[in-house]
Each structure stands twice: as C-alpha cells, then as structure tokens.
C-alpha positions as YAML, in Angstrom:
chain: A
units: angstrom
residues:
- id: 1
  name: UNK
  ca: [-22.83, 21.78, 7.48]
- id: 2
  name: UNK
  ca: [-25.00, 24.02, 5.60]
- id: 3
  name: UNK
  ca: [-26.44, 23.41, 2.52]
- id: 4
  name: UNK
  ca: [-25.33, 26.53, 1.03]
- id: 5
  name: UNK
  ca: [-21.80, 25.89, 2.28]
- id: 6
  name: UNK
  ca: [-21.94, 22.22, 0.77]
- id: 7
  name: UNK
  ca: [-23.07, 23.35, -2.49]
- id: 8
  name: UNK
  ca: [-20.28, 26.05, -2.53]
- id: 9
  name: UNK
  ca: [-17.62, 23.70, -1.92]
- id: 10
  name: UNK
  ca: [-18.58, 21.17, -4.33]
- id: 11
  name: UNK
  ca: [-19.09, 23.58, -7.30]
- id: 12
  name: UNK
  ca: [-15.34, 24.86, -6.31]
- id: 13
  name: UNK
  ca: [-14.27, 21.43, -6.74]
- id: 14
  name: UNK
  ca: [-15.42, 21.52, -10.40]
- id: 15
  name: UNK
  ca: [-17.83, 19.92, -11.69]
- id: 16
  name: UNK
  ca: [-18.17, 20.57, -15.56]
- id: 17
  name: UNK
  ca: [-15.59, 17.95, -17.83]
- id: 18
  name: UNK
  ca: [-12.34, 19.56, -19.65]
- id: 19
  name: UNK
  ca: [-12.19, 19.37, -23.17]
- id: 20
  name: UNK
  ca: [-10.79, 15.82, -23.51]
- id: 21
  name: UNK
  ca: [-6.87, 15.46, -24.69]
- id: 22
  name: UNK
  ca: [-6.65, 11.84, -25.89]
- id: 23
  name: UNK
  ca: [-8.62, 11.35, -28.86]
- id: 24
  name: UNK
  ca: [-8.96, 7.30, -28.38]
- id: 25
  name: UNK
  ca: [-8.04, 4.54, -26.31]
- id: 26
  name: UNK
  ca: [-4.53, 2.96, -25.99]
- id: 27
  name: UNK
  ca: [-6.11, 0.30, -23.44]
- id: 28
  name: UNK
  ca: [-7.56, -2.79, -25.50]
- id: 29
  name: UNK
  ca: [-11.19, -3.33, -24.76]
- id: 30
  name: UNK
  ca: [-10.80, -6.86, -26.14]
- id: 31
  name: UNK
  ca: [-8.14, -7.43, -23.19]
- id: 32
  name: UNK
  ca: [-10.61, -6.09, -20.90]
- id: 33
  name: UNK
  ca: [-13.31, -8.26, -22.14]
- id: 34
  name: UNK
  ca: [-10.79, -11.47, -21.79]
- id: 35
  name: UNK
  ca: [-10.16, -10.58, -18.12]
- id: 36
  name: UNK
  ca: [-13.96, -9.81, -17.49]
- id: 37
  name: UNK
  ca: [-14.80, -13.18, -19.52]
- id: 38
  name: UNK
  ca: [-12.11, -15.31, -17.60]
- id: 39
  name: UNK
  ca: [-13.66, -13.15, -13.93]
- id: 40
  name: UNK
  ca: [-17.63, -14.41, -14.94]
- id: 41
  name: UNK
  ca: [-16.22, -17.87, -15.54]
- id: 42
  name: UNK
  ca: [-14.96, -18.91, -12.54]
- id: 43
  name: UNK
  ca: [-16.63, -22.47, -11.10]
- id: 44
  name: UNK
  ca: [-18.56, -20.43, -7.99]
- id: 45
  name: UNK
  ca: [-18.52, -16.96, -7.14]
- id: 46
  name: UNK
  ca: [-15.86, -14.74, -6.22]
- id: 47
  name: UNK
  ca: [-16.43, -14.32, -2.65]
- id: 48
  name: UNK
  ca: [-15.00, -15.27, 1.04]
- id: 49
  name: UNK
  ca: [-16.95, -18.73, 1.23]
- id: 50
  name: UNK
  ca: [-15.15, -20.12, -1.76]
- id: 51
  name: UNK
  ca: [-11.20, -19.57, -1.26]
- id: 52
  name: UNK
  ca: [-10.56, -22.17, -4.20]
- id: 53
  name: UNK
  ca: [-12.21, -19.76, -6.20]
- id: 54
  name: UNK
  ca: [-10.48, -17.01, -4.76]
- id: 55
  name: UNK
  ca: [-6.85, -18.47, -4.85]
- id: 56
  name: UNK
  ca: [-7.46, -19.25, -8.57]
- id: 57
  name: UNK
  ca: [-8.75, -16.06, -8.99]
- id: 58
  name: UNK
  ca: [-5.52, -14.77, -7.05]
- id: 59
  name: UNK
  ca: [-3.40, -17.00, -9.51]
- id: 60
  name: UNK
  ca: [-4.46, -15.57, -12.59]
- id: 61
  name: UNK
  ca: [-3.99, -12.34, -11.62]
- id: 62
  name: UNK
  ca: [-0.34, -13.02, -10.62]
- id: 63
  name: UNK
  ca: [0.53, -14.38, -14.04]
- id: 64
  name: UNK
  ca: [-0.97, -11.41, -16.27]
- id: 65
  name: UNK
  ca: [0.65, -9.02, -13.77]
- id: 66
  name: UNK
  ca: [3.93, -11.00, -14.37]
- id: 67
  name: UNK
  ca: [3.24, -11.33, -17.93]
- id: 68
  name: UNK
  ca: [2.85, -7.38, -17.71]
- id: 69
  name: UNK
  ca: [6.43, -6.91, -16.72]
- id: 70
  name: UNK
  ca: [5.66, -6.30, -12.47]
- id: 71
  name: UNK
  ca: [7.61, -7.70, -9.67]
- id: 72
  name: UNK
  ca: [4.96, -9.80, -8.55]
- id: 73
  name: UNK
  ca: [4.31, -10.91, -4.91]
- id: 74
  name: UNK
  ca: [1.30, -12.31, -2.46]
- id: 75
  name: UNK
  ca: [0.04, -10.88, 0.75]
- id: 76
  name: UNK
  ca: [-1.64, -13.56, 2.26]
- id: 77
  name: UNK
  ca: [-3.13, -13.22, 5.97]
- id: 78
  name: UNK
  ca: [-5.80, -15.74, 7.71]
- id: 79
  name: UNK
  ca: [-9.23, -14.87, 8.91]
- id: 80
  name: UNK
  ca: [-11.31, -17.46, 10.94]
- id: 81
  name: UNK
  ca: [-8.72, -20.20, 9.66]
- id: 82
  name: UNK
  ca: [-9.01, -19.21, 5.72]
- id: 83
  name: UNK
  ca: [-6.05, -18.01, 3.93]
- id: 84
  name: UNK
  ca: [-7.16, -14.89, 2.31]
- id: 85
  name: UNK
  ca: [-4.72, -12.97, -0.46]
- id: 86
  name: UNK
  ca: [-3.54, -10.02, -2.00]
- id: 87
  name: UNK
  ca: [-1.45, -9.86, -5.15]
- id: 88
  name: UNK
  ca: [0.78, -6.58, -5.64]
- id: 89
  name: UNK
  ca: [2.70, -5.95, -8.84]
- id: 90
  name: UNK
  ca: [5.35, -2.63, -8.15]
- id: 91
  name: UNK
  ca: [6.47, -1.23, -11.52]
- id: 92
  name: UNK
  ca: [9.30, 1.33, -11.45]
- id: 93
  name: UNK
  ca: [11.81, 2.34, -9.05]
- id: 94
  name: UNK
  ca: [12.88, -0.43, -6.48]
- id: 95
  name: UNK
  ca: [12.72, 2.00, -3.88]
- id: 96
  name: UNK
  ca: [11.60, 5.63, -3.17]
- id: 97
  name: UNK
  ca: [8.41, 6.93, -2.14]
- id: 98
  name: UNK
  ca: [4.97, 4.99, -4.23]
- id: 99
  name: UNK
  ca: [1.42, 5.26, -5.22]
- id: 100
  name: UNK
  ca: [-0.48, 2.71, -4.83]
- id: 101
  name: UNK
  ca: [-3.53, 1.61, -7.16]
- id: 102
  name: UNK
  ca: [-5.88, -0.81, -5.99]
- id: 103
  name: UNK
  ca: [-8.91, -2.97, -6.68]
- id: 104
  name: UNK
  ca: [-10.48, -5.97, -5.19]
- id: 105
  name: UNK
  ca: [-11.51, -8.56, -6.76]
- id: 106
  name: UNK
  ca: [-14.18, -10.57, -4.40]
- id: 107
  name: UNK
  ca: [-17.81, -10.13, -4.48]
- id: 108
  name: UNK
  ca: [-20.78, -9.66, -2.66]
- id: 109
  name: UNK
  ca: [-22.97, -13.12, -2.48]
- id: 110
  name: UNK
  ca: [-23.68, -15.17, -4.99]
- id: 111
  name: UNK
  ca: [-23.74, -12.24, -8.00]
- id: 112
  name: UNK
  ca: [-21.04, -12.59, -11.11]
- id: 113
  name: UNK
  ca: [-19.90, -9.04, -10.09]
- id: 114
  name: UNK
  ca: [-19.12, -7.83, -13.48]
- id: 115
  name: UNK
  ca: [-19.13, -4.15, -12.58]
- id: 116
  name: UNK
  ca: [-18.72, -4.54, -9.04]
- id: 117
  name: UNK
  ca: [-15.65, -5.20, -9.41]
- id: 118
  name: UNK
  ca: [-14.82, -7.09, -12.72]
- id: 119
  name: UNK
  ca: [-14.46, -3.61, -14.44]
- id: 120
  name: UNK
  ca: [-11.74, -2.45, -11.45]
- id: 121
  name: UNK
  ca: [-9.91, -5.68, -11.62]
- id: 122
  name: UNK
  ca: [-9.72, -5.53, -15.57]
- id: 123
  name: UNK
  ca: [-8.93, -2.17, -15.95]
- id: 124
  name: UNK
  ca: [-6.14, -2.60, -12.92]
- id: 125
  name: UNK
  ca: [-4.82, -5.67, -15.72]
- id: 126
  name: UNK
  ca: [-4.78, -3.23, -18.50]
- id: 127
  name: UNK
  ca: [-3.14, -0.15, -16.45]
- id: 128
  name: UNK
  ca: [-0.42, -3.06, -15.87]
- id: 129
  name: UNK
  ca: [-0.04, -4.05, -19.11]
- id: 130
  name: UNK
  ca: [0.13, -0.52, -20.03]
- id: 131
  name: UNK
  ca: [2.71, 0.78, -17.41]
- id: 132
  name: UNK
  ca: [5.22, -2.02, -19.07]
- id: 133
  name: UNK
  ca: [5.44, -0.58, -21.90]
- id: 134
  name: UNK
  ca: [6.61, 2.61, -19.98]
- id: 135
  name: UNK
  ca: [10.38, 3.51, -19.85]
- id: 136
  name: UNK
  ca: [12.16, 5.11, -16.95]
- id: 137
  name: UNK
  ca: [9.16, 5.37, -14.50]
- id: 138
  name: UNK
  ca: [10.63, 8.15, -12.29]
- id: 139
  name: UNK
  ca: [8.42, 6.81, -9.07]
- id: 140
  name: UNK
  ca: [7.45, 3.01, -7.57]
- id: 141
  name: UNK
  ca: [3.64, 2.78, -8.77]
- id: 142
  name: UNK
  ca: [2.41, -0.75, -6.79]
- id: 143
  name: UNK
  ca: [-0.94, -2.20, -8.19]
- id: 144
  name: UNK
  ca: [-2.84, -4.23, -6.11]
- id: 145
  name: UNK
  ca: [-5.70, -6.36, -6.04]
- id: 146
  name: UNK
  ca: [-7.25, -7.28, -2.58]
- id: 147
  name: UNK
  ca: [-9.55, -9.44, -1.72]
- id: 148
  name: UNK
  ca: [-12.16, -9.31, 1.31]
- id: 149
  name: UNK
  ca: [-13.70, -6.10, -0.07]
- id: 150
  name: UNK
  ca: [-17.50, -7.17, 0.66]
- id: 151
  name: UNK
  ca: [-19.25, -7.94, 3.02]
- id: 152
  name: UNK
  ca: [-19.45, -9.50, 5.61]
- id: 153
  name: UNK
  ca: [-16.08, -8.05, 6.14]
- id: 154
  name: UNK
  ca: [-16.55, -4.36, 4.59]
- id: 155
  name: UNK
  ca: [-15.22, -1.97, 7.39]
- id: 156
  name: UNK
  ca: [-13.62, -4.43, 9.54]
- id: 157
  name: UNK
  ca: [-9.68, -5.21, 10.07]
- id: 158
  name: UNK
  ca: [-10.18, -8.51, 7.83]
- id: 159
  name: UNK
  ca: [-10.39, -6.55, 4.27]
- id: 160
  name: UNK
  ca: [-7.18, -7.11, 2.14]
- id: 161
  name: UNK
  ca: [-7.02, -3.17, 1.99]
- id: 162
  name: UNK
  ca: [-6.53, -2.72, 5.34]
- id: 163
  name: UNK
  ca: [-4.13, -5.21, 5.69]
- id: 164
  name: UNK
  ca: [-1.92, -3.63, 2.83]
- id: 165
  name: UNK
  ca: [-2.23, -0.23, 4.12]
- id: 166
  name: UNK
  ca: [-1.38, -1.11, 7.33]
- id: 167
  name: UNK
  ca: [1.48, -3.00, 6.29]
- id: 168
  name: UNK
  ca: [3.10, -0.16, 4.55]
- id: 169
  name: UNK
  ca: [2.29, 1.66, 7.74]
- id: 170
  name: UNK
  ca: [4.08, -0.72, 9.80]
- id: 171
  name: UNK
  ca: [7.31, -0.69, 7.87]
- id: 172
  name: UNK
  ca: [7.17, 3.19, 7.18]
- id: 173
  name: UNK
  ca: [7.20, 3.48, 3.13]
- id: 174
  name: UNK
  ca: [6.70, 6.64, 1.81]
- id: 175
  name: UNK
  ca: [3.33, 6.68, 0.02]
- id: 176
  name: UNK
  ca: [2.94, 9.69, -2.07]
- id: 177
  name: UNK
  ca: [-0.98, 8.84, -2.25]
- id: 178
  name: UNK
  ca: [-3.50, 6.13, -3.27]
- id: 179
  name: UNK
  ca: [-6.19, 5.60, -6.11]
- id: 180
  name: UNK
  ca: [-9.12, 2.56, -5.80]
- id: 181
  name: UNK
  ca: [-10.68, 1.97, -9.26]
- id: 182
  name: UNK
  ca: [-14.10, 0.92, -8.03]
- id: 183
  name: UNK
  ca: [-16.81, -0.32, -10.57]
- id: 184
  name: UNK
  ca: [-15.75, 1.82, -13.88]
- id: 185
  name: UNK
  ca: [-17.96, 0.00, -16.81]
- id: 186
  name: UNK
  ca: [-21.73, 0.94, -16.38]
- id: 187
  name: UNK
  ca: [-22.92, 4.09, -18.31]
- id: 188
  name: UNK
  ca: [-26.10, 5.49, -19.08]
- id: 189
  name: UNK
  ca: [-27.20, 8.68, -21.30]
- id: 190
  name: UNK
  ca: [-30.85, 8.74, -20.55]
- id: 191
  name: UNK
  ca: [-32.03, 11.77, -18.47]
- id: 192
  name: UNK
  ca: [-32.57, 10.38, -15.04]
- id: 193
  name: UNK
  ca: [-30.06, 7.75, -14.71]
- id: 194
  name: UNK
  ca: [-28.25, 8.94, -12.18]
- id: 195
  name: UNK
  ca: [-28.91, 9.63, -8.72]
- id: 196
  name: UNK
  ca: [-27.20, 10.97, -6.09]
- id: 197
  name: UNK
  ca: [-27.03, 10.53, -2.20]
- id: 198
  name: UNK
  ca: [-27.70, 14.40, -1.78]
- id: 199
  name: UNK
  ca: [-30.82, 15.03, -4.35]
- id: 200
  name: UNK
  ca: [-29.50, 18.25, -5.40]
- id: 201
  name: UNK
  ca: [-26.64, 17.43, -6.79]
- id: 202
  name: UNK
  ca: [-28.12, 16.50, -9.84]
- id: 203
  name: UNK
  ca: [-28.50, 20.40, -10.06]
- id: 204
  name: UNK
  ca: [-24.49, 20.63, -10.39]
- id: 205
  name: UNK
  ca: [-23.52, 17.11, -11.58]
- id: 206
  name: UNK
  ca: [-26.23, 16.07, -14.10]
- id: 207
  name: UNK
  ca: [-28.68, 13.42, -14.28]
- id: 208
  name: UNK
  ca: [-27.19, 11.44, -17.05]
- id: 209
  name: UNK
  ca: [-25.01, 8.66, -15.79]
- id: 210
  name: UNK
  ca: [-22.33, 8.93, -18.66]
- id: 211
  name: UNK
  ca: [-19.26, 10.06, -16.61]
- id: 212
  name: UNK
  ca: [-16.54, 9.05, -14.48]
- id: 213
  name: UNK
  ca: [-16.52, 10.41, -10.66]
- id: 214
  name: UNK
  ca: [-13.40, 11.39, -8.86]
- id: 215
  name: UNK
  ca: [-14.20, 10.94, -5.16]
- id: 216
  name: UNK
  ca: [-12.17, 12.38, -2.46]
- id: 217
  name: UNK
  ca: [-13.03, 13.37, 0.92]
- id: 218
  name: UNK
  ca: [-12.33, 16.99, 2.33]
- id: 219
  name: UNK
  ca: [-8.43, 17.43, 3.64]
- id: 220
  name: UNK
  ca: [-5.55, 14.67, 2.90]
- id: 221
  name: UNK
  ca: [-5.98, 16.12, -0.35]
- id: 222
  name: UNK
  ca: [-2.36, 16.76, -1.16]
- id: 223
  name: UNK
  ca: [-2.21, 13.88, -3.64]
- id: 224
  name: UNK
  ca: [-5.70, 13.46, -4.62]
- id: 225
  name: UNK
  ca: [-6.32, 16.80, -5.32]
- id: 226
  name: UNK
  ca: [-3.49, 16.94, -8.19]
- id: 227
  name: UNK
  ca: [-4.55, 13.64, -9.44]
- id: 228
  name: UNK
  ca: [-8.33, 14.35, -9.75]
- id: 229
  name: UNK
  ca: [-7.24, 17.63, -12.04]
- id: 230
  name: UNK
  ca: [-4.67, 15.51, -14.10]
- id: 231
  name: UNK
  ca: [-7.52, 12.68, -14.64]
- id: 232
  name: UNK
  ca: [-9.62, 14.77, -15.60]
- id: 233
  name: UNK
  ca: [-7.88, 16.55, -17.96]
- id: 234
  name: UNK
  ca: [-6.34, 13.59, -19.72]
- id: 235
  name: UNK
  ca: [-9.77, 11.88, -19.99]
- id: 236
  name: UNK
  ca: [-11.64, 11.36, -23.50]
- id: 237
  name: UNK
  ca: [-15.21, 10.98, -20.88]
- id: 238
  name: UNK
  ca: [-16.69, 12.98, -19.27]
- id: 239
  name: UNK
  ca: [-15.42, 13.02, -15.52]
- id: 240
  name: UNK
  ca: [-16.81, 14.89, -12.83]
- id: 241
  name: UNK
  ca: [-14.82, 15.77, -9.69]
- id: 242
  name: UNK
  ca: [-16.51, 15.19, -6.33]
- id: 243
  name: UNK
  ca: [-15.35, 16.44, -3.04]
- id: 244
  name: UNK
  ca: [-17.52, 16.10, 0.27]
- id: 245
  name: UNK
  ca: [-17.05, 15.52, 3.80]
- id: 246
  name: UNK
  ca: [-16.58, 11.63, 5.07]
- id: 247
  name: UNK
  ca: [-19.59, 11.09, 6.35]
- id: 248
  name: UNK
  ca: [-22.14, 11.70, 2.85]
- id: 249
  name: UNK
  ca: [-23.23, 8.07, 2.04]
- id: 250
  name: UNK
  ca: [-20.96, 6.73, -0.75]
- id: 251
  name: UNK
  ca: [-17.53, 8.73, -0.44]
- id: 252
  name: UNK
  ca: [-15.86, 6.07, 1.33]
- id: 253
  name: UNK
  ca: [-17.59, 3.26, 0.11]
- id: 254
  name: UNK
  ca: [-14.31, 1.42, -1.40]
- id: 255
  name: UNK
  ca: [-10.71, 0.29, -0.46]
- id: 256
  name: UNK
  ca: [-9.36, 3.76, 0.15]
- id: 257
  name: UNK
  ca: [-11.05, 4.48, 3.03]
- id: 258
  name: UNK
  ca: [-8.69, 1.77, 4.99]
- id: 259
  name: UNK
  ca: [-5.76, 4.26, 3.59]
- id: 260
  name: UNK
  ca: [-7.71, 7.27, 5.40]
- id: 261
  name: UNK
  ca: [-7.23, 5.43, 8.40]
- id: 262
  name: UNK
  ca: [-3.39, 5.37, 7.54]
- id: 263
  name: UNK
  ca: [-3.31, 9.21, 7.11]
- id: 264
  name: UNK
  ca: [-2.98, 8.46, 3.62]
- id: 265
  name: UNK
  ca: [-4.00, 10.89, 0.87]
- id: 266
  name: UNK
  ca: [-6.23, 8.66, -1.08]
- id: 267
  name: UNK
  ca: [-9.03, 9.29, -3.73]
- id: 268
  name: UNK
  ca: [-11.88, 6.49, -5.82]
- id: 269
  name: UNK
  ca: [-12.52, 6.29, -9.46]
- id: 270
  name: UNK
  ca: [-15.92, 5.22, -9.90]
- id: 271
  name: UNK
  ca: [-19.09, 5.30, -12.15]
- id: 272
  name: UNK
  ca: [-20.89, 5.73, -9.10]
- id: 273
  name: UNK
  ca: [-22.17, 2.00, -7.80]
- id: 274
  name: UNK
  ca: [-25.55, 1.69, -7.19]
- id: 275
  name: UNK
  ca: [-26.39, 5.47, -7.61]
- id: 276
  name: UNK
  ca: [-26.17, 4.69, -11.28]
- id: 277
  name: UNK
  ca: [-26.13, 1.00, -11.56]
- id: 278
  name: UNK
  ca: [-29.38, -0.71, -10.67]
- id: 279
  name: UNK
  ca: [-27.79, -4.06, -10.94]
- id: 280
  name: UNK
  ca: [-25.35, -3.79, -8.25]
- id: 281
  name: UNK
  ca: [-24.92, -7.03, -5.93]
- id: 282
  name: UNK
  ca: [-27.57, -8.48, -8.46]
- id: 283
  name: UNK
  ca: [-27.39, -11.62, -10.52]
- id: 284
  name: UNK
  ca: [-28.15, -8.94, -13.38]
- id: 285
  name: UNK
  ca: [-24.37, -7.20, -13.18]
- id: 286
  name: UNK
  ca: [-23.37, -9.10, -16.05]
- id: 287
  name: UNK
  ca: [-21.18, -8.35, -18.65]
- id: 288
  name: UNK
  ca: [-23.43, -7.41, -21.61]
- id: 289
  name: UNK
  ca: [-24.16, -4.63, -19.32]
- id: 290
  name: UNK
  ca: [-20.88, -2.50, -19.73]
- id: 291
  name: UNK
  ca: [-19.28, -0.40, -22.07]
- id: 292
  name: UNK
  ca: [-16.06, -1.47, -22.74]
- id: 293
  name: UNK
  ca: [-14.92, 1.53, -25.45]
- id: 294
  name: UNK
  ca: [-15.60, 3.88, -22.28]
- id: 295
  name: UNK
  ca: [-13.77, 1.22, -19.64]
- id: 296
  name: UNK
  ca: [-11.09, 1.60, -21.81]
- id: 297
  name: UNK
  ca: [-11.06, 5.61, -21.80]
- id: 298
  name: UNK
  ca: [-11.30, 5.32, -17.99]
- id: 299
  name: UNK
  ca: [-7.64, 3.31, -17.97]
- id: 300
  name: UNK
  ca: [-5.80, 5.37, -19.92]
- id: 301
  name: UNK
  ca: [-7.07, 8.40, -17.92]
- id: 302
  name: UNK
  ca: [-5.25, 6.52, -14.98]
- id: 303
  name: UNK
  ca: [-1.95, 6.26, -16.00]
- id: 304
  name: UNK
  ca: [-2.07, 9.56, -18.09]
- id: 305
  name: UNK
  ca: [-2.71, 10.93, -14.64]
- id: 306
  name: UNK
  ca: [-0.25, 8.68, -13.18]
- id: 307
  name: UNK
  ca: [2.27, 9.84, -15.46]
- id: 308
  name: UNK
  ca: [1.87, 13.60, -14.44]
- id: 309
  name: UNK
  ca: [1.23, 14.08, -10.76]
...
C-alpha cells in the first residue's frame, strides 16, 4: 500500500482525543490494585508450565465474577494432556445476540506480568463488578478470561481464545462483535515514549505514551467501528483510534485476532505493549509501574461504550 494512502486512511480514522464526558472514575482503583496484588502473588508464574497456578488463578476469577452478579461457567479443553481453562461470566439477556469482552490471564515465562496482562484481567474484574450494578441490560455482554495467550502457544489452535470463538462458531450464536482489553496500565508523558511500528506515525499519533489505542483492522468493522467512536467519546484519557491493514506488526497481536478468523467484527484496547512499555515480558512489569487512576478511566470507557453501541 502506499504510504500516502496509509497515512490518509489512518488520519480518517481520527486520531486527535474528544473532549472527555466523564469527569472521574466510577471503577475503584483500590479493587484494581487487590486483583493486580492477589495476580503478582501467586506461588509461580502465571503461565502453561504451572496449571496449579493457573487453575487457582482460574478459581479466583470465577468467584469475583460470581460475586459480581455473572452466570459463571468454565471452558476447559486439554493440550498435550494439561487441562487448560477459560472462565466466562454472561451478564444480561439469557439469550439474543452478545458481545463478548475478553482478556487472558497467563503470561509469558517466568515475568509477574503486571501489565501484560494483570491490568486486562483487573480491569475485565472491575467492568464485571460494574455491569452488576446495571439494570435491564438490553443485550447478553459475556466476559471472558482465557488462558494460553503466550507463547509458546500464541497463534496456534491451543489459545483459550480460539477455542471460545470457535465454540460460539460451532453452535451459531449471534455475536454482535468482540473487544480484548490487552495491557491498559502503563503510561508515560515524556516526549519520546512512544514508538510506533510505522515511524511516522508519531507524526499523527504523538510521541507521548499517555493514551489509550483503539485497534482494529481494515473491514469487519461493523461493530468495532461504532465502539471505537463511543470509547472514545466517553473516555476521561486521551484515546487515539487506530485503523491499519492486518499485516502492520502489532494490530493483531492479542485474543481478537482468533475472532477474525471467525468472521467476527472484533477490535483491542491497549496502551500499546512493548511500543510503549519497555518492561514487557520482563521481570521489571511490576506493579509500581502502572497508573491505576488512568486503569480506572480506561474501564469505565468500556462499559460507557458498552452501554451505547
């Protein structure tokens, strides 16, 4: 494509924040730090070679998701002779067509994966506790936290989103669309901060890593689209809107790409992984790290959007 045509497209997509419309947050940062405490505390780390950890993990989940008023179940499914799980929480309708919000909750190696993905997991906690308290949801939102994210199994058949997407495949729900909240807790306002897979992008988008990106991939865009503009609208951060083709590094780098493969509309909420963050998959992604306050912001930007596409 050329470069001229890529930078016209993305500056359509918007890239400048709306003047914010929720003066502070309704999600509790000290909840958030509780479920980012309880995710840093766990015996080993969160990933595929410890499923003791991981079913605990799984456990906890289940109970502040029940706690949270959902109708709480477990996907589990076996890779090389583990039992691996998802747990899904639908608020809402019983039946009729859903969105589905996800985040996983392994990580990469050995790191405490406080950012990547403490801050998707917490956040998915909060948006639970949150939708609750809602009255006469009109539509089935499902929340879900998968597991097998990371590698070694990034890409393949074996990641928990895949396995939930192509289950709702299989039995033929109606899925209005799909959000992953991957890594939402590391900001930075110095001048240079943030990077970019394309290097002039920082031309249209900034080089202070202070907002939120909505990441969605060209077409399919039927619920994305919509909930990108309500998201950022709603937001008290700054959130930029980023639309590309597929195949730029970094647009599919989450759980929603396994609901691309679905013919799913599906979109990320992200502070941008590594292109920002310099400790991801580091023993240095701790929590100290994050800001909360704006973790917090990022939530209730969710289900405001939820709420209005």
């Amino acid at each position: 494509m050329p470069v001229r045509l890529l930078f016209l497209l993305l500056l359509l997509a918007g890239a400048a924040s709306a003047a914010p419309l929720v003066p502070a947050p309704t999600a509790d940062s000290a909840r958030l730090r509780r479920h980012l405490r309880y995710l840093m505390s766990t015996p080993a780390p969160r990933n595929h070679q410890h499923v003791v950890v991981l079913d605990s993990v799984a456990r906890y989940l289940g109970r502040e998701l029940r706690r949270s008023g959902g109708r709480v179940s477990e996907q589990p499914y076996e890779v090389n002779g583990q039992t691996y799980r998802n747990v899904i929480a639908a608020f809402g309708p019983e039946t009729g067509p859903r969105i589905v919000v996800g985040a996983h909750y392994d990580v990469c190696g050995e790191q405490p994966g406080a950012d990547d993905n403490g801050t998707g997991v917490a956040a998915l906690l909060e948006l639970a506790r949150l939708l609750g308290q809602q009255t006469g949801l009109k539509q089935r939102i499902e929340l879900v936290a998968y597991t097998l994210e990371e590698p070694p199994y990034f890409r393949t058949r074996h990641m928990g989103s895949y396995v939930h997407a192509k289950s709702l495949h299989d039995q033929g729900a109606e899925v209005r669309g799909m959000v992953v909240l991957e890594m939402l807790g590391y900001y930075d306002e110095r001048r240079g901060s943030q990077h970019y897979p394309f290097g002039p992008l920082k031309l249209i988008y900034g080089t202070r890593g202070n907002y939120v990106t909505a990441v969605r991939k060209f077409g399919r865009g039927r619920f994305s689209r919509p909930f990108a503009r309500h998201y950022k609208r709603a937001a008290a951060l700054p959130v930029r809107r980023f639309q590309a083709p597929a195949w730029l590094p970094g647009i599919d780098f989450s759980d929603h790409l396994n609901y691309w493969k679905f013919g799913y509309s599906a979109l990320m909420l992200t502070d941008t992984s590594f292109y920002r963050n310099r400790n991801y998959h580091h023993a240095a992604d701790t929590l100290e790290k994050l800001d909360l306050h704006r973790l917090a912001l990022a939530t209730d930007a969710v289900l405001a959007a939820l709420l209005r596409v």
